[in-house]
C-alpha positions as CSV (number, residue, x, y, z in Angstrom):
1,X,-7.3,14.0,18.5
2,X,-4.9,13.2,16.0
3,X,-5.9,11.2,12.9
4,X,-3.3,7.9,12.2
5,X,-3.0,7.8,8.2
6,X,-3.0,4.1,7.1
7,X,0.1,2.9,5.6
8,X,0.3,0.6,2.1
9,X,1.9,-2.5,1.9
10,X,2.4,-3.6,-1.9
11,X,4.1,-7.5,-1.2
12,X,3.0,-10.6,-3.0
13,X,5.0,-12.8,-0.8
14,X,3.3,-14.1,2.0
15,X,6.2,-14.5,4.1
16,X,7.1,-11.3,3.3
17,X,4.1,-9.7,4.4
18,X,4.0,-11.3,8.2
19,X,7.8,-10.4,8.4
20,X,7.0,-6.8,7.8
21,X,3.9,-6.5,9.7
22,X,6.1,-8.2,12.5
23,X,8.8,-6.0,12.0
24,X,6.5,-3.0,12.5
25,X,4.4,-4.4,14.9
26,X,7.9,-4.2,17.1
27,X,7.8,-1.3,17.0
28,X,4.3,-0.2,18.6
29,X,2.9,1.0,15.3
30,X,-0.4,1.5,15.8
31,X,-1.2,3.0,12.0
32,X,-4.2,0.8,10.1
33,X,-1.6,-0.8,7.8
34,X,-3.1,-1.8,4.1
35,X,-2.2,-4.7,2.3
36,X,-2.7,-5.7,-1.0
37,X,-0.7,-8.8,-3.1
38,X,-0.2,-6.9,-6.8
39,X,0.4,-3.9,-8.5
40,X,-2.8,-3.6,-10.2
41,X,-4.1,-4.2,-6.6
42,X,-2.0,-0.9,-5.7
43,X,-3.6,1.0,-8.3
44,X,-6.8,0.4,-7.6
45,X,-6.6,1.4,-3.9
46,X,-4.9,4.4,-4.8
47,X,-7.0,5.8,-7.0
48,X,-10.7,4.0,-5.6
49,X,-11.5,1.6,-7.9
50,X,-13.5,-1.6,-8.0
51,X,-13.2,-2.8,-4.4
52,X,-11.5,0.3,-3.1
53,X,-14.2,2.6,-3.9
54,X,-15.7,3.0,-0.4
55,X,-11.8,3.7,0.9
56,X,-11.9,6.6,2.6
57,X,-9.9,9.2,0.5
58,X,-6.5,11.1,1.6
59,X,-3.6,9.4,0.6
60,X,-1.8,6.7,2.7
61,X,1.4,8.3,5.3
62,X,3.8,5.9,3.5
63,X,3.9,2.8,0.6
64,X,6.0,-0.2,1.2
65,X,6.5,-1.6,-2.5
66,X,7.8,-4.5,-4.1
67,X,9.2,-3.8,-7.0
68,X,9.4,-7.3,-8.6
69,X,5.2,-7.4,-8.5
70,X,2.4,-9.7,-10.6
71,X,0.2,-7.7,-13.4
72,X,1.8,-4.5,-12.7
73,X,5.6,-3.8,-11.4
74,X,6.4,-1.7,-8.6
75,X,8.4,0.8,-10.7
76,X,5.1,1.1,-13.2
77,X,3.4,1.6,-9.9
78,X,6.2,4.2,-8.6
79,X,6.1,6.0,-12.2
80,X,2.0,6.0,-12.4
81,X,1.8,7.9,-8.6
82,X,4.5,10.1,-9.3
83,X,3.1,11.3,-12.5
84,X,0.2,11.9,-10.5
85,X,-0.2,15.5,-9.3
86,X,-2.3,14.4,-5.9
């Protein structure tokens, strides 16, 4: 059996979140998809910290990020994980 890796939604927007969960609901995705409202939120998941430590680990298929993001922006986000060898 083949194991679905979850996606990430970074999207502080509401309206923006159901519209993209809508979006890829059309289209019979059946991945777990993640969603979390800030960049420090991101972070955290990423790496396991503070709520996100019992995440299971392996790294998410694919990151949907806002790039205008509260606490931290979605291009410190983007710089931080690709600085990251993992």
């Amino acid at each position: 059996m083949i194991e679905l890796k979850r996606l990430l939604l970074v999207e502080d927007d509401p309206k923006d979140v159901e519209l993209t969960l809508e979006a890829l609901s059309e289209y019979n995705l059946v991945n777990e998809v993640i969603v979390v409202r800030d960049g420090e939120e991101a972070l955290d998941y990423l790496y396991r910290k503070g709520k996100f430590q019992p995440v299971p680990s392996g790294n998410p298929a694919a990151i949907l990020l806002d790039l205008k993001l509260p606490k931290v922006n979605g291009l410190e986000v983007l710089g931080r994980i690709r600085a990251d060898e993992n």
